[in-house]
C-alpha positions as CSV (number, residue, x, y, z in Angstrom):
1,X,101.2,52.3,24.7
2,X,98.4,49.5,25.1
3,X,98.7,46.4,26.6
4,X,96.6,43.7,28.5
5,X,96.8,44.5,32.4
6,X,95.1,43.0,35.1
7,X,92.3,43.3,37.1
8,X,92.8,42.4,40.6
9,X,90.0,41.9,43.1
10,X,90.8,45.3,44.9
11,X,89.5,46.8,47.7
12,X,88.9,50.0,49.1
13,X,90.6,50.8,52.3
14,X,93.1,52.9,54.4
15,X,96.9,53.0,53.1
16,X,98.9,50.6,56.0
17,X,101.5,52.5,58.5
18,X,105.4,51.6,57.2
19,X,104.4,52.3,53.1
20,X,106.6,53.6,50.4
21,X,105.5,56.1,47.8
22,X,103.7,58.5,46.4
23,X,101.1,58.0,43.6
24,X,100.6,54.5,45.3
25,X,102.2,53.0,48.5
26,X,103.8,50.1,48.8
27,X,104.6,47.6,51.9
28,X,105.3,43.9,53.0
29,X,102.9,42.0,54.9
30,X,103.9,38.7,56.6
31,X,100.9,37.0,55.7
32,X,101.5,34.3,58.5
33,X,101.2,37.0,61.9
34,X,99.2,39.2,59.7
35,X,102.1,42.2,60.1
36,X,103.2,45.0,58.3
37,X,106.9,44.6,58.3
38,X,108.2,47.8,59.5
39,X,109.9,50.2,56.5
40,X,113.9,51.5,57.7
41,X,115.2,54.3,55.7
42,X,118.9,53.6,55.0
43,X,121.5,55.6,52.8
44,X,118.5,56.4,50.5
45,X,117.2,53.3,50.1
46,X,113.9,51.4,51.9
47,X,114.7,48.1,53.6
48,X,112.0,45.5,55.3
49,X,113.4,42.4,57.5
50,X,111.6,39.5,56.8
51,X,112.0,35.7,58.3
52,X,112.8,32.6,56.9
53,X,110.1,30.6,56.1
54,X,107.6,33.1,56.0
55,X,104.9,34.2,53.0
56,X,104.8,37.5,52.7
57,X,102.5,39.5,50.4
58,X,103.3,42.8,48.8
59,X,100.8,45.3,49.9
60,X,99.9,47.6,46.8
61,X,97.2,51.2,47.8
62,X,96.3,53.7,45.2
63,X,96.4,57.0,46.4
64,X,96.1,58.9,42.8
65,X,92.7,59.9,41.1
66,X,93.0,58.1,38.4
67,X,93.5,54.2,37.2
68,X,97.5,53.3,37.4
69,X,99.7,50.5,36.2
70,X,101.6,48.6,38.7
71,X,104.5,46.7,36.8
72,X,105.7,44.8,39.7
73,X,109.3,42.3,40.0
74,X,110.8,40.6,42.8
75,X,113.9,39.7,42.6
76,X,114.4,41.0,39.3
77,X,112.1,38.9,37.7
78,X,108.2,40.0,36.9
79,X,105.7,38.8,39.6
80,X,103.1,37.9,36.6
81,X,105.5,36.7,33.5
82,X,108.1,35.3,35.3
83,X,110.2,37.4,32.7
84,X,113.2,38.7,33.8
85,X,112.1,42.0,34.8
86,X,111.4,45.4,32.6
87,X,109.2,48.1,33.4
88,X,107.4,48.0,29.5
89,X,106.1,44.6,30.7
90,X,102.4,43.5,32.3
91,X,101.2,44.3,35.5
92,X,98.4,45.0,37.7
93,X,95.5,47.4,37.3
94,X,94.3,49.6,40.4
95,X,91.2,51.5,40.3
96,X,91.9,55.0,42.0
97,X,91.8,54.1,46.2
98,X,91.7,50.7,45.7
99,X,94.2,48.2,47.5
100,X,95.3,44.9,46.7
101,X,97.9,42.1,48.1
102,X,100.5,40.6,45.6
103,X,101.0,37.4,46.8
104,X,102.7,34.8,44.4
105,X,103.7,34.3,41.4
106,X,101.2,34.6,38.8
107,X,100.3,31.1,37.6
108,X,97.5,31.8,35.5
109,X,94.0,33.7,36.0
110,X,92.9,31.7,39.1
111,X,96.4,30.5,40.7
112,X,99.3,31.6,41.9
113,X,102.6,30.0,43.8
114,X,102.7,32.2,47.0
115,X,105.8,34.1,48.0
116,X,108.4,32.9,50.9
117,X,111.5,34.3,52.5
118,X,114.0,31.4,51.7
119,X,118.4,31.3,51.2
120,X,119.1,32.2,48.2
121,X,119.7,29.1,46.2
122,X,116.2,28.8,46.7
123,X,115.0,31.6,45.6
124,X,113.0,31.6,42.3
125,X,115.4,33.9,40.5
126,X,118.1,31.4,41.0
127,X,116.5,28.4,40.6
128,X,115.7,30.0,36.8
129,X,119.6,31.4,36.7
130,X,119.4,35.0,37.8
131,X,120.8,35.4,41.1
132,X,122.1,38.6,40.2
133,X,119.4,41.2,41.5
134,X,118.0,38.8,44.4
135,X,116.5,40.6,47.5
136,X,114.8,43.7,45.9
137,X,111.2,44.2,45.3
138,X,110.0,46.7,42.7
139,X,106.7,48.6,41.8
140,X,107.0,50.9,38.4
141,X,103.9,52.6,38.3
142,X,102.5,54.4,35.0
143,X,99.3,56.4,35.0
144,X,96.5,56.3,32.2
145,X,96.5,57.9,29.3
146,X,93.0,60.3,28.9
147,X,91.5,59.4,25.3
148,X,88.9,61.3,24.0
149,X,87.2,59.2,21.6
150,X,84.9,60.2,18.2
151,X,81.6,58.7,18.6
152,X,81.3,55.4,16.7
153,X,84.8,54.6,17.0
154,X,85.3,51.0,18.3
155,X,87.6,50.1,21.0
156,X,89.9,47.3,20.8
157,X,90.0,45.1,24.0
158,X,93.7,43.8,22.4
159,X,97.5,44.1,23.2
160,X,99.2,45.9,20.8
161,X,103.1,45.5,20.3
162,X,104.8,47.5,22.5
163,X,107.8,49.6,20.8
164,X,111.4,49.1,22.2
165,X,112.8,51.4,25.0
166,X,115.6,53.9,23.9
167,X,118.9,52.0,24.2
168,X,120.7,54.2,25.9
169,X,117.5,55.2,28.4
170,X,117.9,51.2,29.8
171,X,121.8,51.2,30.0
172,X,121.6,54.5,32.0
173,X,119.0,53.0,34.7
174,X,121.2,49.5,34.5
175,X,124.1,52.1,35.2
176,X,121.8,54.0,38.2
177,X,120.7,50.7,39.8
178,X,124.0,49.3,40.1
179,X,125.4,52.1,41.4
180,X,122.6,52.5,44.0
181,X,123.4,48.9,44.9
182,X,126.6,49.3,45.1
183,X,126.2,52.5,47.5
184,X,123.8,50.6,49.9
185,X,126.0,47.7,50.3
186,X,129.4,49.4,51.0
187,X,131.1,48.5,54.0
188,X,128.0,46.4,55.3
189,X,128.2,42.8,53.5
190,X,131.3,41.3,55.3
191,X,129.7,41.7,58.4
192,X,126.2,40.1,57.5
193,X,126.4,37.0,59.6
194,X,123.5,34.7,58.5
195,X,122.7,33.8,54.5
196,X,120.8,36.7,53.1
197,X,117.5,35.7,51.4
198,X,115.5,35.8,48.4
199,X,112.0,34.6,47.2
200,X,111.0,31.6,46.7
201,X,108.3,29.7,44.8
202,X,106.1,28.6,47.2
203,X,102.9,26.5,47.5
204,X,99.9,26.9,44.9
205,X,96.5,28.8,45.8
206,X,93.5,30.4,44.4
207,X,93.9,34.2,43.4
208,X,91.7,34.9,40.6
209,X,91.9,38.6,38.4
210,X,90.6,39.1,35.3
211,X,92.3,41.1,31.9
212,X,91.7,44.5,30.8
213,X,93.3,47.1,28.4
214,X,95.4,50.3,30.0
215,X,97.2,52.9,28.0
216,X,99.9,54.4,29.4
217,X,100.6,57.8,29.9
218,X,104.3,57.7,29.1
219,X,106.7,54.8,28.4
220,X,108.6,55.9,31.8
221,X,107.0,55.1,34.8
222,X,105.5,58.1,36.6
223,X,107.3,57.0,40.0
224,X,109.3,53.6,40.7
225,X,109.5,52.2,44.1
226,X,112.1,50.0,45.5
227,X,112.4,48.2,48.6
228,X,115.1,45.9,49.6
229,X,115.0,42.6,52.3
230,X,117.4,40.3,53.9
231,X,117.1,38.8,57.4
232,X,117.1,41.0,60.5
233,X,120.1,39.6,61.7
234,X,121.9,40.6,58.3
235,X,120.6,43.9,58.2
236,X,121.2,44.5,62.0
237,X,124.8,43.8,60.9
238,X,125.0,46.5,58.2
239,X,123.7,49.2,60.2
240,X,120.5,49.3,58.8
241,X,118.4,48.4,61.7
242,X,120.1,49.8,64.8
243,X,121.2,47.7,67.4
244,X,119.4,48.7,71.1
245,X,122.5,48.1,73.7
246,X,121.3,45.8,76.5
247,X,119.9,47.0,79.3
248,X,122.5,46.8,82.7
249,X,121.2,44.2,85.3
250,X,120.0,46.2,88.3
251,X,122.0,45.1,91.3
252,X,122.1,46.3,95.1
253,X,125.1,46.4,96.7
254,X,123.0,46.4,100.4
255,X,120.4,44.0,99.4
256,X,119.6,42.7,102.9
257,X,120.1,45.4,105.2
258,X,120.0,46.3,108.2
259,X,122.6,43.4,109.1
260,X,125.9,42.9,111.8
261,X,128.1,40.1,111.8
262,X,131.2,38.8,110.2
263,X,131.2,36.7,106.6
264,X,130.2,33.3,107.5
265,X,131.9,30.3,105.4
266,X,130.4,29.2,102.1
């Protein structure tokens, strides 16, 4: 399978401490403190806190030897197509090591409208009428297909037309997500106390990438990663982030002695 990816303005560095996955590993930077929002593992499933009002990035690092696909969605919805989101759709390309912030929604080859915790009316998926899958963020990743080539033989910079994933394959992991949604949130959403949040579509700034052509492995990603958010608060509520009981006030029950004497009037 063929198809335009692009090229990011990666850089090599050290994966960040809180990341998710294998091949590559994934975490949330609040881009206004500059913080990698810490990763809680809870009932199988990887959840971030973030704050309202905040731009956040998602923090993609390479850790495989060879070039990989990052098909990424927030909120069910495609980061660079603003489709709603499937994992035989356009992502970004990583070099092996190489690291690069997701930051917005892809607006075209130079721009981008930055992501920001916001209530879910907000949130870009609702605002285009799927509210349905708000507060998850997902990375399907899909290594490169080795081609050995005939000399002469011209390669085609050019999507091709992808072919259609097996019906029942996509009801089975609508049938898994659900389920895994379903799991996490037992028990714990009628006692968030504060709206949850989604993504919204935030200001416009510079982010320039260029395209490229990656052939994939296999139509199924080689590892999917998903992390969900929602407001401390919230996820203080459902357990997810423990609550630390408050420390007793330290009190002395002699706190002036020596005295003697009888108790004077107020």
């Amino acid at each position: 399978m063929r198809q335009v990816a692009l090229f990011a303005l990666a850089a090599i560095m050290s994966a960040p401490a809180f990341a998710v996955g294998r091949l590559a590993q994934v975490s949330v930077i609040d881009r206004d403190t500059g913080q990698t929002l810490t990763t809680h593992l809870y009932r199988g499933e990887y959840w971030v806190a973030g704050r309202p009002g905040a731009h956040y990035a998602i923090q993609i690092h390479s850790r495989d030897g060879q070039r990989l696909l990052a098909v990424t969605s927030i909120d069910g919805v495609n980061v660079v197509t603003g489709e709603t989101a499937a994992v035989d759709q356009g992502g970004y390309l990583f070099e092996p090591g190489s690291s690069y912030d997701i930051a917005g929604w892809r607006k075209s080859n130079s721009e981008i409208a930055a992501f920001i915790f916001t209530s879910i009316p907000k949130s870009y998926a609702s605002r285009t009428g799927r509210p349905e899958n708000v507060g998850v963020i997902g990375v399907a990743l899909f290594r490169e297909r080795a081609i050995v080539r005939r000399e002469g033989e011209i390669k085609l910079d050019m999507p091709i037309p992808q072919t259609e994933r097996d019906g029942a394959s996509m009801a089975r992991e609508r049938a898994e997500s659900k389920a895994a949604n379903q799991a996490a949130d037992a028990g714990g959403a009628a006692r968030a106390q504060a709206p949850s949040l989604g993504t919204g579509h935030g200001r416009r700034e510079t982010s320039v990438i260029s395209l490229g052509v990656f052939e994939r492995e296999s139509p199924r990603p080689n590892e999917i990663i998903r992390i969900r958010y929602d407001s401390r608060e919230n996820l203080v509520a459902m357990g997810v982030i423990p609550q630390t009981p408050p420390r007793p006030r330290q009190v002395d029950p002699f706190p002036n002695s020596p005295r003697m004497g009888y108790v004077p009037d107020p």
